[in-house]
N, C-alpha and C positions, 0 to 999 in steps of 0.2 A: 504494500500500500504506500501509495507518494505522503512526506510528511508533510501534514496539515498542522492548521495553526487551529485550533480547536479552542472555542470559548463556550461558558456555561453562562446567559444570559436569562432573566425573568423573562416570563410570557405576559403580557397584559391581559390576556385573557384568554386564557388555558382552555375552555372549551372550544374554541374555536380550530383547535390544532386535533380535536378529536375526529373531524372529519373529512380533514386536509388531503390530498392526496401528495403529498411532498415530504408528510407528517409519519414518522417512525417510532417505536419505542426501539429502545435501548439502553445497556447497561453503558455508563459511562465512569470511568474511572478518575477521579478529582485530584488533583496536586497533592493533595496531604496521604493521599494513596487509597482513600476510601471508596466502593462504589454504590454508586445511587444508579435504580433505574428511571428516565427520563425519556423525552421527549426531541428525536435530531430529524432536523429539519434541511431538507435537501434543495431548498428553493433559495437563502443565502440573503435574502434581501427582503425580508418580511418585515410587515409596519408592527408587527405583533410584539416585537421584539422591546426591550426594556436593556437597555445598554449600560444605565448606569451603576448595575453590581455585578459588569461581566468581569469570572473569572476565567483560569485556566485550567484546563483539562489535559490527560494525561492522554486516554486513551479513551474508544470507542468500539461497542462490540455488537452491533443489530441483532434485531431476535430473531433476523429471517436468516443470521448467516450464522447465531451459536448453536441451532439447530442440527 
C-alpha cells in the first residue's frame, strides 16, 4: 500500500456517512497505538468533515479487506 498521510477528523454529522457510498467502517489504529473502529471515507473532500481536532493515524485496516 502507497504511504498515506492519514488523519482522524470529527464528523458533523455522523448519520449522514451511514449511507454514503464513499463511507466504510474500519479499524483504525491511533498514534498512541490504540484501535478504534471508525468510519474512512474515500471521497477526500467532504463538507462533513470537522478539521479542527484532526489527528494522526497510524494505520488503516477495512472490514471488507480483514475478512
Amino acid at each position: 500500500m502507497a504511504k498515506r498521510n492519514l488523519k482522524v477528523v470529527r464528523l458533523i454529522e455522523p448519520e449522514m456517512c451511514l449511507e454514503c457510498r464513499f463511507a466504510k467502517t474500519a479499524e483504525v489504529e491511533l498514534a498512541d497505538g490504540s484501535m478504534q473502529r471508525m468510519i474512512h471515507c474515500l471521497r477526500l473532500d467532504c463538507d462533513n468533515w470537522d478539521y479542527s481536532s484532526a489527528e494522526a493515524a497510524k494505520s488503516i485496516i477495512d472490514e471488507d479487506q480483514a475478512a
